[in-house]
C-alpha atoms as one frame of an Amber mdcrd trajectory, in Angstrom:
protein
  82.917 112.990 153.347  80.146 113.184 150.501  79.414 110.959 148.301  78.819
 113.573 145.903  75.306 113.893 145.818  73.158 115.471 148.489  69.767 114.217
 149.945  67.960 116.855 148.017  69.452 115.957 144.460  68.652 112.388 145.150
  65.210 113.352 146.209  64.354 115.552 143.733  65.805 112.560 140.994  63.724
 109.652 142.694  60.772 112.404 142.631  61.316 113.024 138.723  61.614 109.120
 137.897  58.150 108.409 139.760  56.449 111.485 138.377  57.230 110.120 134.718
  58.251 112.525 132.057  56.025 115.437 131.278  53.763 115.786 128.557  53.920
 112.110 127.864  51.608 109.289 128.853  53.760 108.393 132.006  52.715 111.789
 133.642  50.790 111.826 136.238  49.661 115.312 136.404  47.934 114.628 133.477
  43.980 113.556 133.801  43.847 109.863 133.057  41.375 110.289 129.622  44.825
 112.624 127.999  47.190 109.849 129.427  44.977 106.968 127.565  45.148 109.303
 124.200  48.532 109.254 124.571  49.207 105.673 124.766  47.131 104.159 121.911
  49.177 104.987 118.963  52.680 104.036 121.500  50.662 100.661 122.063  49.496
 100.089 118.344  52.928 101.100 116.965  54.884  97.766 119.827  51.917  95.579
 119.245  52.550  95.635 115.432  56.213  95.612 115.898  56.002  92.562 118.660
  53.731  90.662 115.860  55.628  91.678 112.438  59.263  90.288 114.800  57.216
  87.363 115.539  56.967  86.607 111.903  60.494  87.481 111.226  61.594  85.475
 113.481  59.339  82.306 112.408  60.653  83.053 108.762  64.153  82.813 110.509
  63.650  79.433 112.264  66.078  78.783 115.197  68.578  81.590 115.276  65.326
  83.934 116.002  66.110  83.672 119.878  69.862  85.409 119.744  69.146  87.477
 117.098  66.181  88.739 119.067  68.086  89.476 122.141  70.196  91.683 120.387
  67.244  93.585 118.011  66.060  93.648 122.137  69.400  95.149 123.598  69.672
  97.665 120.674  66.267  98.697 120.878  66.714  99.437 124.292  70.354 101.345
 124.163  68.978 103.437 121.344  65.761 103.798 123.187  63.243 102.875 120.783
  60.176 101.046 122.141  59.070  99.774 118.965  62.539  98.207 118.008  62.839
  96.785 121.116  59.347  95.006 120.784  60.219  93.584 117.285  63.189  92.049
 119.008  60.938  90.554 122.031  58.489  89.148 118.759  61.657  87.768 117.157
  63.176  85.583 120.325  59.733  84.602 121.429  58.320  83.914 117.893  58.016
  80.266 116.673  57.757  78.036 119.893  54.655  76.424 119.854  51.990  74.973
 117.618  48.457  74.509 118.563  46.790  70.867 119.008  44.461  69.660 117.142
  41.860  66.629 117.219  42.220  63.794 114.430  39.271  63.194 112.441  37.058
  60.752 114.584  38.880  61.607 118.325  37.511  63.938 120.449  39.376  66.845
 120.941  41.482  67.336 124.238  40.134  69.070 127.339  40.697  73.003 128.094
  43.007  71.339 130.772  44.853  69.047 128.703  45.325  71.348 125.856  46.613
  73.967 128.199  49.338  71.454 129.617  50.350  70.139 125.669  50.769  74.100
 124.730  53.118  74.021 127.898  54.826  71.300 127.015  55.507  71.827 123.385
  56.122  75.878 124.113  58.884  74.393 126.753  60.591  71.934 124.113  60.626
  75.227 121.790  62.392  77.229 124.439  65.059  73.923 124.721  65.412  73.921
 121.108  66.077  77.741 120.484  68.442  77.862 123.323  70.064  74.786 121.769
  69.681  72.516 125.048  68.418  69.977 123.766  71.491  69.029 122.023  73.633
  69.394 125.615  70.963  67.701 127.594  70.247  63.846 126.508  67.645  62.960
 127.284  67.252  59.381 129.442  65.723  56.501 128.891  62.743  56.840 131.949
  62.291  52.675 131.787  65.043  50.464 134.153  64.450  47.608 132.376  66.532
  47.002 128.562  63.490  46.501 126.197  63.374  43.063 125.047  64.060  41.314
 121.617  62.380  38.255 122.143  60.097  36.752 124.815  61.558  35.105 128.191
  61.167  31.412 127.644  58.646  29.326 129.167  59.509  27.273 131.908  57.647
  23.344 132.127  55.028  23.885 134.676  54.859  20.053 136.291  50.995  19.034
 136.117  49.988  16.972 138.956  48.723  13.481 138.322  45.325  12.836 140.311
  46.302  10.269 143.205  42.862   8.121 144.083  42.248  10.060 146.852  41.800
  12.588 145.192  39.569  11.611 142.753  37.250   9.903 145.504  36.950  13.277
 147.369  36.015  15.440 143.458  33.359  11.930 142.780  31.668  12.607 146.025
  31.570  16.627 145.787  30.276  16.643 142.931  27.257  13.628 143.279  25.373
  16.346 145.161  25.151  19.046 142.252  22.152  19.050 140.213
């Protein structure tokens, strides 16, 4: 009982997929200064597709994410690269802003502007999936903010007994 392929056909296929297709920049019987020809005008052409979907999708605003997934699928089933880069530059486009200093602050560490990219580029990714409108978010205090102030309670003051006032007379004799 076959499964209908033999060890040599499946061999011979996983051979073919690793040796990359010939005459391209995925061969590797080719010397690696041809291979590197071959790939600069490939890389050029997605590069400028990945940027000019990135400002497609900015002009497009929040739909860019699903519409880019399927520029992204379609590129891929009609096995075009470049379309399928546009389509990565569209869903990815339009997440995050940069920070910048106010006039008179100093601007934010490496570190801290690194971690507000982060944040912000992870509220875009919320947004464009629409979560943020099925997660609410909650209010991280326990305690109700307050309208007014709690009222002051009478603190009793202490009248001084004579005692008292003998013992501060004589303490106080000595300083000079």
């Amino acid at each position: 009982m076959s499964n209908g392929k033999n060890s040599y056909e499946k061999k011979a296929k996983k051979k073919a997929i690793l040796s990359g297709t010939p005459g391209t920049a995925s061969d590797k019987k080719l010397p690696m200064k041809e291979r590197a020809k071959k790939t600069i005008i490939p890389t050029l052409v997605n590069t400028a597709s990945a940027i000019g979907g990135g400002f497609a999708g900015a002009a497009m605003g929040r739909l860019s994410f699903l519409t880019g997934l399927v520029v992204t699928g379609a590129g891929e089933i009609m096995g075009s690269p470049a379309v399928a880069s546009f389509g990565l530059g569209m869903a990815v486009s339009n997440v995050y802003s940069m920070t910048t200093a106010v006039n008179g602050t100093e601007p934010p560490s490496k570190i801290e502007a690194a971690k507000e990219r982060m944040k912000h580029y992870g509220k875009g990714i919320m947004q464009k999936l629409y979560l943020d409108k099925l997660i609410k978010k909650k209010n991280r205090s326990r305690k109700p903010p307050r309208s007014k102030p709690p009222p002051q309670l009478p603190i009793p003051i202490q009248q001084p007994t004579p005692v008292l006032m003998a013992w501060a007379m004589c303490n106080t004799s000595n300083i000079r």
